[in-house]
Backbone of each chain as ProteinMPNN parsed JSONL, in Angstrom:
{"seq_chain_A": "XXXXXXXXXXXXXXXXXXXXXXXXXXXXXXXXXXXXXXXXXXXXXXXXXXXXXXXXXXXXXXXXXXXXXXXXXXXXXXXXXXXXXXXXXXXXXXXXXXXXXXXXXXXXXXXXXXXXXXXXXXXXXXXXXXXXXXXXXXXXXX", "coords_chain_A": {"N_chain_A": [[166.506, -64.527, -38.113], [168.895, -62.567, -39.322], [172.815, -62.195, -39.077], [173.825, -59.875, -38.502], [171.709, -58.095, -37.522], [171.07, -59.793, -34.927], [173.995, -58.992, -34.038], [173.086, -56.571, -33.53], [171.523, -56.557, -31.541], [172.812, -57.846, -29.563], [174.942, -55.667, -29.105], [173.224, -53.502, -28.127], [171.945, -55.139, -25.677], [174.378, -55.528, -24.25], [176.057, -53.257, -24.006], [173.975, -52.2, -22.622], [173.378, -53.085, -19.889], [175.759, -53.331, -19.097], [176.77, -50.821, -18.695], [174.926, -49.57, -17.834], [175.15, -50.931, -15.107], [177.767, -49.535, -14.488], [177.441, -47.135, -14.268], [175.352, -46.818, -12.493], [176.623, -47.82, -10.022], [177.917, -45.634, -9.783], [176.295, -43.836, -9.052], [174.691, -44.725, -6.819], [176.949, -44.534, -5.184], [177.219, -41.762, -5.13], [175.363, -40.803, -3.55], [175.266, -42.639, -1.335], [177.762, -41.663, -0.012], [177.353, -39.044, 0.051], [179.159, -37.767, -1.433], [181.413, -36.84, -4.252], [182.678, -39.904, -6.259], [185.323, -41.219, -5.79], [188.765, -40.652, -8.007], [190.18, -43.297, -8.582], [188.162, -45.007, -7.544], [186.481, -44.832, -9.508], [187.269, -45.345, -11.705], [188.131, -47.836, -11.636], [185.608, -49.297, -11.743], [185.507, -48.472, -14.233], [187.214, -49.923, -15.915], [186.533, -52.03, -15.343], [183.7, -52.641, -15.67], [184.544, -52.08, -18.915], [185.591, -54.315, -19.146], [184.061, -56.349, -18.698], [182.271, -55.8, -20.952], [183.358, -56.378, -23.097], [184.304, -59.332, -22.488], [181.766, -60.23, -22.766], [180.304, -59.279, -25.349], [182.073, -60.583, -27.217], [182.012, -63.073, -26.394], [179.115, -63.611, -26.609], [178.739, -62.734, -29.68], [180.35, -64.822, -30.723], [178.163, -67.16, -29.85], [176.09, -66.277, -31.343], [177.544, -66.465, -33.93], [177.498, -68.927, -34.279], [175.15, -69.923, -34.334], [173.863, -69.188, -35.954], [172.399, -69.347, -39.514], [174.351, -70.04, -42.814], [173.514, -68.358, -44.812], [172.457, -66.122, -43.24], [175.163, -65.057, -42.318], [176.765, -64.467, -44.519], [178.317, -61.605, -46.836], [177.597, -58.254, -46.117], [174.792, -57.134, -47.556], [173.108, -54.655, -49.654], [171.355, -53.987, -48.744], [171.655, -54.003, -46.2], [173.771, -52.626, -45.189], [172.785, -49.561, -46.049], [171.156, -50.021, -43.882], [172.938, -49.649, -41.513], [174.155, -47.321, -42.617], [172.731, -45.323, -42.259], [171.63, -46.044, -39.56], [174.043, -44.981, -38.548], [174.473, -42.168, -39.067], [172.271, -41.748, -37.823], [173.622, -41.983, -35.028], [175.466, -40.775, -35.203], [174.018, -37.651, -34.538], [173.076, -37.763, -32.717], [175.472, -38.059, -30.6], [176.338, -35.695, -31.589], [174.569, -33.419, -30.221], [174.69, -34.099, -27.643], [176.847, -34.04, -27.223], [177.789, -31.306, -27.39], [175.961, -30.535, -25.739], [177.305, -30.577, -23.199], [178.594, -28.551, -22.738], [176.791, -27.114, -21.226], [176.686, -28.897, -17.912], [179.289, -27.79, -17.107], [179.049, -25.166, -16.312], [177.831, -25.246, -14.13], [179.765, -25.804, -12.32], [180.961, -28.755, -12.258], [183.381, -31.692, -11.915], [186.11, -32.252, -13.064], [186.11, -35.234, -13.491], [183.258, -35.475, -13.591], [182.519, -34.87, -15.907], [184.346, -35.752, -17.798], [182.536, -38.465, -17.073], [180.401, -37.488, -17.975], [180.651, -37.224, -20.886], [181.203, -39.724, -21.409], [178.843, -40.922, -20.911], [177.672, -40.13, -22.943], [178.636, -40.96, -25.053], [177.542, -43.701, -24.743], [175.282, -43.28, -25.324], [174.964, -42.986, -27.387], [175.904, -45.08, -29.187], [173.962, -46.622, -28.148], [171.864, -45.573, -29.67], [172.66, -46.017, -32.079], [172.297, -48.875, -32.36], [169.576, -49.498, -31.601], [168.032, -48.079, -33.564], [169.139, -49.707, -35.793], [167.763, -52.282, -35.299], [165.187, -51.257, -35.764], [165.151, -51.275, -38.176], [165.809, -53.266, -39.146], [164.027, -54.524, -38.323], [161.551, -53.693, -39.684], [161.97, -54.151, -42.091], [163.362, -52.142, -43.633]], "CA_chain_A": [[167.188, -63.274, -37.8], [170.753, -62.231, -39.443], [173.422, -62.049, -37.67], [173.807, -58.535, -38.377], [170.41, -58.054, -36.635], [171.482, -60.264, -33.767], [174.635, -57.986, -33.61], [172.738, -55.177, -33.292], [170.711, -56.975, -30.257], [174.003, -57.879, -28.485], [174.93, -54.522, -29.02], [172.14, -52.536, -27.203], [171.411, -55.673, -24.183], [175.807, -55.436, -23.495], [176.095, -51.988, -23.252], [173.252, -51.146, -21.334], [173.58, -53.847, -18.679], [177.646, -52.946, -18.677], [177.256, -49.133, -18.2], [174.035, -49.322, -16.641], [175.938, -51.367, -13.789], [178.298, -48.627, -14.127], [176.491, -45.458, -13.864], [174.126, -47.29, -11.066], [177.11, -47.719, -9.153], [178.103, -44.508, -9.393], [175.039, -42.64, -8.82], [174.547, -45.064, -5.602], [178.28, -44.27, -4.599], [177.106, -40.233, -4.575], [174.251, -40.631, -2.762], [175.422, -42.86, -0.029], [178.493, -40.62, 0.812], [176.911, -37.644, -0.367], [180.598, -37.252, -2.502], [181.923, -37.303, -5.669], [183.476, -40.515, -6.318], [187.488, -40.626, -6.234], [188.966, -40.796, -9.333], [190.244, -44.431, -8.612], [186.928, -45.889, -7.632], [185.845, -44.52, -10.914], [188.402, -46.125, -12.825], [187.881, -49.716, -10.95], [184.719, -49.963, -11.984], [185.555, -48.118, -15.476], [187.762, -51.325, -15.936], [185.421, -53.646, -14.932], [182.397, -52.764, -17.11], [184.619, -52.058, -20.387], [185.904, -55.88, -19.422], [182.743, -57.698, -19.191], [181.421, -55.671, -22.005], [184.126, -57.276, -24.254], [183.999, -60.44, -22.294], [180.181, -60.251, -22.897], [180.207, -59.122, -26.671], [182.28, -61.588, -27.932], [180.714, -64.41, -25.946], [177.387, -63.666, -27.718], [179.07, -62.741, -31.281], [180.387, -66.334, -31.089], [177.294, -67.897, -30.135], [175.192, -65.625, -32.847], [177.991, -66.947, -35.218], [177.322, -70.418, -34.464], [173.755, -70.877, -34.512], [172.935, -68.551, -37.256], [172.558, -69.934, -40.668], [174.906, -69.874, -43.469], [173.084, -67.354, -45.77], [172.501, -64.942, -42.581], [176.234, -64.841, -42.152], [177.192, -63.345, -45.7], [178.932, -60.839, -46.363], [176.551, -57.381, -45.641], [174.061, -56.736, -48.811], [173.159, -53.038, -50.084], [169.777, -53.088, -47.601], [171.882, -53.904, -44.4], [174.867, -50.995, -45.824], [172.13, -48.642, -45.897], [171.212, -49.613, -42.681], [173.86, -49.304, -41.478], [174.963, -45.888, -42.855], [171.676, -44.317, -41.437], [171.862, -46.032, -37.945], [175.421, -44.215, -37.766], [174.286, -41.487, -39.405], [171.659, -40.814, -36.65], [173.998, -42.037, -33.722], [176.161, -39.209, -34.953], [173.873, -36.817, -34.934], [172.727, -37.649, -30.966], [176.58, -37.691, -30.505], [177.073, -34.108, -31.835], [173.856, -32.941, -29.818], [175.065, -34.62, -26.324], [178.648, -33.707, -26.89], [177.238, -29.77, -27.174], [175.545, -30.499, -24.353], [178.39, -31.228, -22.216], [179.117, -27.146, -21.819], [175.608, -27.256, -19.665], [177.471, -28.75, -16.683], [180.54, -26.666, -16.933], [178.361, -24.066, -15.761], [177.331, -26.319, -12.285], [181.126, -26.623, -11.315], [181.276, -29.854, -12.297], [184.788, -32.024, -11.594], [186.821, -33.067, -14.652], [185.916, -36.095, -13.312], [182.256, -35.86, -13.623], [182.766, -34.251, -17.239], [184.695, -37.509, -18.831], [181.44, -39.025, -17.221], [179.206, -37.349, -18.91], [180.786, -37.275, -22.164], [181.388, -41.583, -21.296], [177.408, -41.175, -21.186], [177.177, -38.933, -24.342], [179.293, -41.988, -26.24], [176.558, -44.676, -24.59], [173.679, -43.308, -25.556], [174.95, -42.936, -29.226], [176.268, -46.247, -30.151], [172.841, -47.431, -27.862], [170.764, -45.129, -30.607], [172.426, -46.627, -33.631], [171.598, -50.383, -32.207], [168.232, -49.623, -31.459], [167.829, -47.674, -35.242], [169.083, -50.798, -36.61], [166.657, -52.973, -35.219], [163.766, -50.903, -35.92], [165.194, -51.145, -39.612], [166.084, -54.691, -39.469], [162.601, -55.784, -38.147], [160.369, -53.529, -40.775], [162.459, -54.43, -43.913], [164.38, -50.993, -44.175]], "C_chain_A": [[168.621, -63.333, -38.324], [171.26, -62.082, -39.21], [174.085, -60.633, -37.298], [172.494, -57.708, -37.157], [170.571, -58.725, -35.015], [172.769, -59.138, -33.141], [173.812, -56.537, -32.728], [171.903, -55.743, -31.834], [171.715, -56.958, -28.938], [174.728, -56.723, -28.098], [174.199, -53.607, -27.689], [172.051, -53.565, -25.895], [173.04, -55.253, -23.668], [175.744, -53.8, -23.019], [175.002, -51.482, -22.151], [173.144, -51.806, -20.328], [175.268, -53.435, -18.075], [177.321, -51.627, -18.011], [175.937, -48.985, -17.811], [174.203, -49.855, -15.252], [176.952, -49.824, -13.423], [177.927, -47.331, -13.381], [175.516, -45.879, -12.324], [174.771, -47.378, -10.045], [178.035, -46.706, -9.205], [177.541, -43.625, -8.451], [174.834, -43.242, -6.952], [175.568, -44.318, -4.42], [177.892, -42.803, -3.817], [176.381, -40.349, -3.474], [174.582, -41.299, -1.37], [176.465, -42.188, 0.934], [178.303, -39.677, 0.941], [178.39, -37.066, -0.378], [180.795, -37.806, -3.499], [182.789, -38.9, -5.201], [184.683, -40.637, -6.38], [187.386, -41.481, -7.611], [188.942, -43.179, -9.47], [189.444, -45.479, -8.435], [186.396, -46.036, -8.871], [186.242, -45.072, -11.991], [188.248, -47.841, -12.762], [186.922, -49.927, -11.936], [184.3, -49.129, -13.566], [185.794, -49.557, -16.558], [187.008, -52.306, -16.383], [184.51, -53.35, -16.009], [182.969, -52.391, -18.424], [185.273, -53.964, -20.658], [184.924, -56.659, -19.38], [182.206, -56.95, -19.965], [182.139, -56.513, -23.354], [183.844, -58.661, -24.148], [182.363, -60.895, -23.083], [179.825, -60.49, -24.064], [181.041, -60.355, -27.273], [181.941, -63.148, -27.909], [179.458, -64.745, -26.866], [177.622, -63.551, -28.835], [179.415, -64.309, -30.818], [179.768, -67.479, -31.335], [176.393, -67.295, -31.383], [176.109, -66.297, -33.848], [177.318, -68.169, -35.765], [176.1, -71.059, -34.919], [173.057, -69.686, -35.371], [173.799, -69.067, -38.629], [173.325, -69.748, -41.453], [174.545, -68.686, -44.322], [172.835, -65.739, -44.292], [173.292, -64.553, -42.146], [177.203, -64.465, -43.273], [177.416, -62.242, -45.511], [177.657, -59.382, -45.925], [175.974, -57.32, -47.26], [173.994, -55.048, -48.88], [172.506, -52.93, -49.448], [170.738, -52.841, -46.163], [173.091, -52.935, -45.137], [174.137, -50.314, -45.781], [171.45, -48.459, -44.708], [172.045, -49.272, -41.76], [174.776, -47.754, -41.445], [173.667, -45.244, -42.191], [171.559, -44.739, -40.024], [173.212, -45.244, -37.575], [175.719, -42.95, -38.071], [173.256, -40.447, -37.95], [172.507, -40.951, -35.467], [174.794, -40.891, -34.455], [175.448, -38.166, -34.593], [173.517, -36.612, -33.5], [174.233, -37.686, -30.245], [177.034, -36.51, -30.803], [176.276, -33.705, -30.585], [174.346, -32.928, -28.363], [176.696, -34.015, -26.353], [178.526, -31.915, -26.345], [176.743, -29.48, -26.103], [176.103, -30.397, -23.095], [178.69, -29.934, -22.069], [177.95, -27.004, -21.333], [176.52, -27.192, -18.273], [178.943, -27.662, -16.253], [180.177, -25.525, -16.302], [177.701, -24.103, -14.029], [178.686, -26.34, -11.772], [181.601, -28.04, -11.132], [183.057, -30.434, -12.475], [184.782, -32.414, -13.27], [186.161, -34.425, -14.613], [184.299, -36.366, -13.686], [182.086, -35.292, -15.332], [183.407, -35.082, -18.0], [183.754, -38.371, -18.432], [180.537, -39.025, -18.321], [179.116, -37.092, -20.288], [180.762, -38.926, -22.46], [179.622, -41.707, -21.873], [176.685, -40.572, -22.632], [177.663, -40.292, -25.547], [178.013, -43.14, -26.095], [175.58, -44.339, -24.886], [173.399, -43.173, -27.176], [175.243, -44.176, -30.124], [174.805, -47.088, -29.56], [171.281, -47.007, -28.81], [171.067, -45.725, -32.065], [171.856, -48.423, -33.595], [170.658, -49.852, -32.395], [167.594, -48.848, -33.06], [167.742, -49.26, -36.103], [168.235, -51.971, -36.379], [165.478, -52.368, -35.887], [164.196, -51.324, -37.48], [165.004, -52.613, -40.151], [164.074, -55.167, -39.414], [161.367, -55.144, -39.031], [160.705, -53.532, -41.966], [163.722, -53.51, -44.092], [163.955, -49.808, -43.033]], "O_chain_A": [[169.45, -64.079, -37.804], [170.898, -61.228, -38.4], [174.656, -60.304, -36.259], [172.665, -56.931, -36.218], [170.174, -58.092, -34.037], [172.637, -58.549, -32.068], [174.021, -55.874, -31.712], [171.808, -54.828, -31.016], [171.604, -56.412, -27.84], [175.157, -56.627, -26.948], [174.674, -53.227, -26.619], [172.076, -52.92, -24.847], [173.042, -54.608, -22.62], [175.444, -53.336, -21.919], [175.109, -50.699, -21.207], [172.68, -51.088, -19.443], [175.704, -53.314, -16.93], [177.618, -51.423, -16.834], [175.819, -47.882, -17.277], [173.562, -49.387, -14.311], [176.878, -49.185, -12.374], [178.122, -46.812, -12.282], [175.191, -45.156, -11.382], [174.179, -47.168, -8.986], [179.084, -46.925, -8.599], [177.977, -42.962, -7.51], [174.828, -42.454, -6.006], [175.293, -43.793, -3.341], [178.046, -42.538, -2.625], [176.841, -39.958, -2.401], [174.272, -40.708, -0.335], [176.337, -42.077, 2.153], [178.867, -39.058, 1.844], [178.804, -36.184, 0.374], [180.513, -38.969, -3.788], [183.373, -39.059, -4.128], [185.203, -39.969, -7.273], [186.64, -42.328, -8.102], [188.206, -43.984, -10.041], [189.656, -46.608, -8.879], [185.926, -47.081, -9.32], [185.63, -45.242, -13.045], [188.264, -48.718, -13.625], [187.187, -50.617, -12.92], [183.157, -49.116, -14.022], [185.105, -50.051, -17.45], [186.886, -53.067, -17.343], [184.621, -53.821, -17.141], [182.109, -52.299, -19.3], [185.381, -54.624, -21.691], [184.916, -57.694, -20.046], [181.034, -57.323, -19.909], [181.579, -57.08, -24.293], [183.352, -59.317, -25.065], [182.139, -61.843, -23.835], [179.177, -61.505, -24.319], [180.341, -61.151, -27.898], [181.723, -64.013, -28.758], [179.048, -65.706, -27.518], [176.836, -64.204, -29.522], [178.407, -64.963, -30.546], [180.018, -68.391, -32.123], [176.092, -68.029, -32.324], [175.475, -66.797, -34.778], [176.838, -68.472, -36.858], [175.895, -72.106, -35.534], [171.858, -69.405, -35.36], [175.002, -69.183, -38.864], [173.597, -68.598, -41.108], [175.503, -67.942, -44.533], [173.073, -64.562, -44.56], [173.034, -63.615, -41.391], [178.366, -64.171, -42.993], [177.058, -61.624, -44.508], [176.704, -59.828, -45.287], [176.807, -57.473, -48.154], [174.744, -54.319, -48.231], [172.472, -51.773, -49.029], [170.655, -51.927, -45.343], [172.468, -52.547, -46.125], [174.711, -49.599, -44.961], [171.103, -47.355, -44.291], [171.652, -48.321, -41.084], [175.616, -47.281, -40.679], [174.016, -44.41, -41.355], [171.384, -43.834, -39.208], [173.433, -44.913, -36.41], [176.755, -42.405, -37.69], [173.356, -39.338, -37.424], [172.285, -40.055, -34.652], [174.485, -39.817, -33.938], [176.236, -37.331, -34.15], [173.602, -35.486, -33.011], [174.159, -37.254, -29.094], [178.121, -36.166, -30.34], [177.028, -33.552, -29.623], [174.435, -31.83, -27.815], [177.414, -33.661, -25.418], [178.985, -31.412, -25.319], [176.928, -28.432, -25.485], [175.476, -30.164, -22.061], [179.255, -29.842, -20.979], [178.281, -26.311, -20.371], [176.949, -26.203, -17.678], [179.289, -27.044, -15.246], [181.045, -24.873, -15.721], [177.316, -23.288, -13.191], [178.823, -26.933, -10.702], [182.342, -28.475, -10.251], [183.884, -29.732, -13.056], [183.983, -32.69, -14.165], [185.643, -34.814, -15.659], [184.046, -37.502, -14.089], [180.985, -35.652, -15.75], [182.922, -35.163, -19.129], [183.722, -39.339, -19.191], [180.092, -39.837, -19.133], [178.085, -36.824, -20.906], [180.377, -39.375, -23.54], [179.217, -42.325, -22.858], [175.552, -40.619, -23.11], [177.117, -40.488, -26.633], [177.47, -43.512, -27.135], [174.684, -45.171, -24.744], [172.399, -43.206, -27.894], [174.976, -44.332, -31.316], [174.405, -48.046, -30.222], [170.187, -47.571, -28.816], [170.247, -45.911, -32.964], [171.24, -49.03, -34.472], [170.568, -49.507, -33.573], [166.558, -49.333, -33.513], [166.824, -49.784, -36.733], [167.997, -52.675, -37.36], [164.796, -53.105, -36.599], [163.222, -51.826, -38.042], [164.371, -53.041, -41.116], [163.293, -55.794, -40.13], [160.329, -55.791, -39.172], [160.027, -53.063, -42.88], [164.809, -53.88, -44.536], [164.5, -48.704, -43.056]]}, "seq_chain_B": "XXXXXXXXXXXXXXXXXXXXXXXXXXXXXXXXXXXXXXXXXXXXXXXXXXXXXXXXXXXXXXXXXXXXXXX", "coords_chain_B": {"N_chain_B": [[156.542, -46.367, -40.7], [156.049, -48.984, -41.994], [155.189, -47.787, -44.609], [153.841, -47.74, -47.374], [155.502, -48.845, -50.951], [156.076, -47.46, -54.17], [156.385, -49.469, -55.99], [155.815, -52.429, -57.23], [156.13, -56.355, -57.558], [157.086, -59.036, -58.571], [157.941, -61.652, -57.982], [157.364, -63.584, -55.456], [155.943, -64.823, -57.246], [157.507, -65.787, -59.416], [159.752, -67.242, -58.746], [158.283, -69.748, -57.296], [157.187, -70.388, -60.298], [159.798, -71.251, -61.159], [160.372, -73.699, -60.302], [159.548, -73.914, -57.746], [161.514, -71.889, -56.268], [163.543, -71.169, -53.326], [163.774, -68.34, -51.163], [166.189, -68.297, -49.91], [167.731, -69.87, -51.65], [167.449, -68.062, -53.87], [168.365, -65.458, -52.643], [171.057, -66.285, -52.815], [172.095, -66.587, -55.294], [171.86, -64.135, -55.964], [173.59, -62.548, -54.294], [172.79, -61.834, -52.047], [171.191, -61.138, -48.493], [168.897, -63.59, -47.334], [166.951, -62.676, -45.827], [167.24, -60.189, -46.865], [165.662, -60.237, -49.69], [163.417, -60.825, -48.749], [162.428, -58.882, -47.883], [162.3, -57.346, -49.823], [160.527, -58.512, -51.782], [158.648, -58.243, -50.035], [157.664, -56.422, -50.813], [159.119, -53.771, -48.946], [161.213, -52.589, -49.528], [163.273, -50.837, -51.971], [164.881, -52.402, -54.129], [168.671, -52.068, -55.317], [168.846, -50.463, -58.887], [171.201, -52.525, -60.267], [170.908, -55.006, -58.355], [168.137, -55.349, -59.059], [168.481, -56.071, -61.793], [170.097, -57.949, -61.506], [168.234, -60.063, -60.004], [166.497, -60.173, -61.896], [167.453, -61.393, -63.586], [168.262, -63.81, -62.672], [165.471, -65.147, -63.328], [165.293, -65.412, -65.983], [163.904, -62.957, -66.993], [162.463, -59.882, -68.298], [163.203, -56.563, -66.817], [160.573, -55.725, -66.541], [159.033, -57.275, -65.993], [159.807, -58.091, -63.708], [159.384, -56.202, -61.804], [157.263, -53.269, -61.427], [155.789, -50.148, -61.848], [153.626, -48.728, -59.905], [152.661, -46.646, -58.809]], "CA_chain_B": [[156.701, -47.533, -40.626], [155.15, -49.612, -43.302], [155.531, -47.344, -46.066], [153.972, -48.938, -49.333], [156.526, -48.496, -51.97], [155.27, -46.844, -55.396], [156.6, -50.249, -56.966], [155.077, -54.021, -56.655], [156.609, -57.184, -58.074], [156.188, -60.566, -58.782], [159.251, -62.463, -57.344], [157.092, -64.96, -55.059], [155.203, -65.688, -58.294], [158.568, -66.151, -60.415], [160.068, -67.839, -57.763], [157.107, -70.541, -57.646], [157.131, -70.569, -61.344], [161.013, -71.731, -61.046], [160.897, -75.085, -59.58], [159.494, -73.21, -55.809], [162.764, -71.827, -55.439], [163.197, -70.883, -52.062], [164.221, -67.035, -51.305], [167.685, -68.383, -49.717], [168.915, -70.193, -53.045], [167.435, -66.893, -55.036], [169.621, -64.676, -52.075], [172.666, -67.004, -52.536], [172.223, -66.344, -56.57], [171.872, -62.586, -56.416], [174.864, -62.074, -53.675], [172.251, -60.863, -50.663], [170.966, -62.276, -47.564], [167.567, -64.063, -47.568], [166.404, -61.497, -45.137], [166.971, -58.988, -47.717], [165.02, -60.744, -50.466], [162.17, -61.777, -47.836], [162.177, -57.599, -48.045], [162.33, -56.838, -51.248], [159.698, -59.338, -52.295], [157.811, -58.061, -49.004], [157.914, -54.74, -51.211], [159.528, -52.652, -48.2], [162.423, -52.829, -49.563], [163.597, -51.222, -53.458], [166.715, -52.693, -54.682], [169.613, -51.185, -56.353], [169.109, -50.773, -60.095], [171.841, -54.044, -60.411], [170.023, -55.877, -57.629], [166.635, -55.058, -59.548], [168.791, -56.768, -62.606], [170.631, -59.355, -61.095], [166.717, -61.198, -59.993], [165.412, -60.433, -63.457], [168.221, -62.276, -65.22], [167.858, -65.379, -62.203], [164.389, -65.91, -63.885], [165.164, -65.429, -67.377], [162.961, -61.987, -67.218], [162.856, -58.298, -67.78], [162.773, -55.881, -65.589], [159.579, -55.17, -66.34], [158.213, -58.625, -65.925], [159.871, -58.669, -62.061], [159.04, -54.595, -61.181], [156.373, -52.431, -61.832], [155.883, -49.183, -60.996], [152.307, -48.778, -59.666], [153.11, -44.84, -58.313]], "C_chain_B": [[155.528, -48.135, -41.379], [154.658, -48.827, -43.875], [155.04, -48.284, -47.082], [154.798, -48.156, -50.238], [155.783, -48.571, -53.328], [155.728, -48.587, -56.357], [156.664, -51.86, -56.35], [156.066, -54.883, -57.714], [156.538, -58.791, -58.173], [157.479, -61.859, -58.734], [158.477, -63.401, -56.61], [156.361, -65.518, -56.165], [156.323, -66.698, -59.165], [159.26, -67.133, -59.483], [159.347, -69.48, -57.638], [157.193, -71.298, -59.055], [158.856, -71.747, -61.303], [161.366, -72.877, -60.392], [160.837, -74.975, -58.071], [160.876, -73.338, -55.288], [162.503, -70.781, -54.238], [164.227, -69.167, -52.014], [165.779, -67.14, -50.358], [168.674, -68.787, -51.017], [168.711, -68.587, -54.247], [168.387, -65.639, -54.205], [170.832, -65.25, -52.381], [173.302, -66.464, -54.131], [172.344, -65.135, -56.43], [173.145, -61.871, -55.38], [174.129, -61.354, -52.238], [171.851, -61.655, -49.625], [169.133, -62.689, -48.067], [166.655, -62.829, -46.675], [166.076, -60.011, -46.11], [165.698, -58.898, -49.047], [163.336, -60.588, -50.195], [161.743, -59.61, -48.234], [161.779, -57.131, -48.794], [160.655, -57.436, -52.076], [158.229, -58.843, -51.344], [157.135, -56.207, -49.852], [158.144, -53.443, -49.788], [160.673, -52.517, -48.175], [162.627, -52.182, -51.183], [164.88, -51.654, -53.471], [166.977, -51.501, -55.218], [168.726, -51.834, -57.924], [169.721, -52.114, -60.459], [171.353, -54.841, -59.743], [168.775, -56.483, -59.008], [167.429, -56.195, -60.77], [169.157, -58.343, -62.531], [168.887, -60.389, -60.329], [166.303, -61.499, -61.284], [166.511, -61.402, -64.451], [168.57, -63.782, -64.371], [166.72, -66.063, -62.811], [164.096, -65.98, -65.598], [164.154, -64.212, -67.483], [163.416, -60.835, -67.499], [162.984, -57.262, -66.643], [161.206, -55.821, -65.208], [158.565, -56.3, -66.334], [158.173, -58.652, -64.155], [159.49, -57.539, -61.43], [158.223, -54.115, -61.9], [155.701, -51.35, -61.182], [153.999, -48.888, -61.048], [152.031, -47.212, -58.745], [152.403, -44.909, -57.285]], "O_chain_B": [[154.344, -47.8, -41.337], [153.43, -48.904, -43.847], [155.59, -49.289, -47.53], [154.771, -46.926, -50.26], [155.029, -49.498, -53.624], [155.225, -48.691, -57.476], [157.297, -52.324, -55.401], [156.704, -54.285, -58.581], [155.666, -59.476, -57.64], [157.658, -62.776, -59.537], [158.807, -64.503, -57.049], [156.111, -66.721, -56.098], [156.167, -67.875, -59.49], [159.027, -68.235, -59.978], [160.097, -70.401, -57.96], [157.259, -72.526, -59.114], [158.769, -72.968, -61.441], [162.497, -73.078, -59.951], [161.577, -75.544, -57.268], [161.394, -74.125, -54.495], [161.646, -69.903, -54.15], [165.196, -68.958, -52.744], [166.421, -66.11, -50.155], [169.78, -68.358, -51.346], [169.504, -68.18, -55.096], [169.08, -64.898, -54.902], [171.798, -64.525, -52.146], [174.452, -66.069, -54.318], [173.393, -64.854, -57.01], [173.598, -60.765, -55.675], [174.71, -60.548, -51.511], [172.087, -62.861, -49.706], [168.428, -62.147, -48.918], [165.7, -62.242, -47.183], [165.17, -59.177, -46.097], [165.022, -57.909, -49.329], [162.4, -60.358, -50.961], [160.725, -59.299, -48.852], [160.814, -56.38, -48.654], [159.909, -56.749, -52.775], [157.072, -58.989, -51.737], [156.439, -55.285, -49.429], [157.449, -52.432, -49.696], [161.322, -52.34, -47.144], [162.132, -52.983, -51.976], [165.818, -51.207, -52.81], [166.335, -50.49, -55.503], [168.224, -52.937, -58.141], [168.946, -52.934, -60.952], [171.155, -55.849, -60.42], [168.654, -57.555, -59.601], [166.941, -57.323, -60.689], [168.793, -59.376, -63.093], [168.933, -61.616, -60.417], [165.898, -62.562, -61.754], [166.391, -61.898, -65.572], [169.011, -64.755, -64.983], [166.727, -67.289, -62.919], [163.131, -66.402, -66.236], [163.299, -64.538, -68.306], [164.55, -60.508, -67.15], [162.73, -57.596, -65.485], [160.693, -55.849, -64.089], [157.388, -56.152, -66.663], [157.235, -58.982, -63.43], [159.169, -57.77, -60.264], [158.267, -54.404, -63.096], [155.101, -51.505, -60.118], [153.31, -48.869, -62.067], [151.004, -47.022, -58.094], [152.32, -43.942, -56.527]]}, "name": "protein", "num_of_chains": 2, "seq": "XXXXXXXXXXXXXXXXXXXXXXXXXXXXXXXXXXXXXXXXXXXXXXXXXXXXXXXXXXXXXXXXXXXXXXXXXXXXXXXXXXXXXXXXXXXXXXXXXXXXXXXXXXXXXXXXXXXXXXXXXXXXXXXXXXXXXXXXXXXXXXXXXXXXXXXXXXXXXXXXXXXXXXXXXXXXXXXXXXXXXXXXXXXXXXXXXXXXXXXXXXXXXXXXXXXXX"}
């Protein structure tokens, strides 16, 4: 596996364990007070999961550095650049769609607060569609 | 997913032929990863035009010795 390909693994398991902690302890938060979260709870644990996603990501880039081979640590070739430009090609395009989406709630009365959520969730589900693109690309050639 | 590509080639033959060079020293020669090669050779993969060149002039060949378009 290349370590572009490994990237793209560490990619998709960090974020969705980071901001699926997040969002899970959100969603719990509503439900057990039956209230919006305050801003500052929201922020705590904003904090927290963009710091162990860094902590996290570079942890695992270091080990992917280490124990992947010399030739799968070159610089990128023209196949992985083309993957590349079409995994970020489609996460844009689920990033326009979700961003558009985001005047939906506006229409529910939703808080500012729950509206930099759900654009937070409009960014995670786009950099978690160009990982998962680039695997599918990585593991059938192109 | 798994697409056959209109064009076949004969890189594990040339390869073989070459002293069984291995598809990391023929990635290290052409500037790509072995992964990419393993692709290319896998035919699910076309190179660039210069790619497509830069193999055919690792084995002393033409193009049309290492590609062939089979439509």
């Amino acid at each position: 596996m290349s370590f572009r390909e490994k990237s793209a693994w560490i990619t998709l398991v960090t974020v969705l364990v980071c901001f699926g902690v997040y969002f899970s302890v959100l969603v719990m938060h509503i439900h057990a007070r039956r209230a919006p979260a305050s801003p500052l709870f929201t922020l705590h644990w904003l904090l927290l999961s963009v710091a162990a996603l860094a902590v996290l990501q570079l942890g695992a880039m270091f080990v992917a550095a280490r124990t992947t081979p010399k030739d799968g640590r070159a610089a990128a070739d023209e196949r992985e650049r083309l993957i590349q430009l079409r995994s970020q090609s489609l996460g844009y395009h689920v990033l326009t769609v979700l961003a558009l989406l985001l005047f939906v709630p506006i229409h529910f009365r939703h808080s500012a607060l729950d509206m930099a959520n759900f654009a937070l969730l409009a960014v995670v589900v786009s950099v978690m569609t160009v990982a998962v693109a680039q695997i599918v690309m990585f593991r059938r050639g192109y | 997913m798994g697409r056959a590509l209109p064009i076949a080639n004969q890189i594990r033959r040339l390869r073989f032929e070459h002293g069984e060079m291995t598809q990391s020293e023929l990635a290290e020669k052409i500037g790509m990863t072995r992964q990419t090669v393993a692709a290319i050779e896998a035919g699910k993969y076309s190179p660039s035009l210069e790619a497509a060149f830069r193999i055919a002039h690792v084995f002393g060949a033409s193009l049309d010795d290492v590609f062939q378009w089979v439509g």
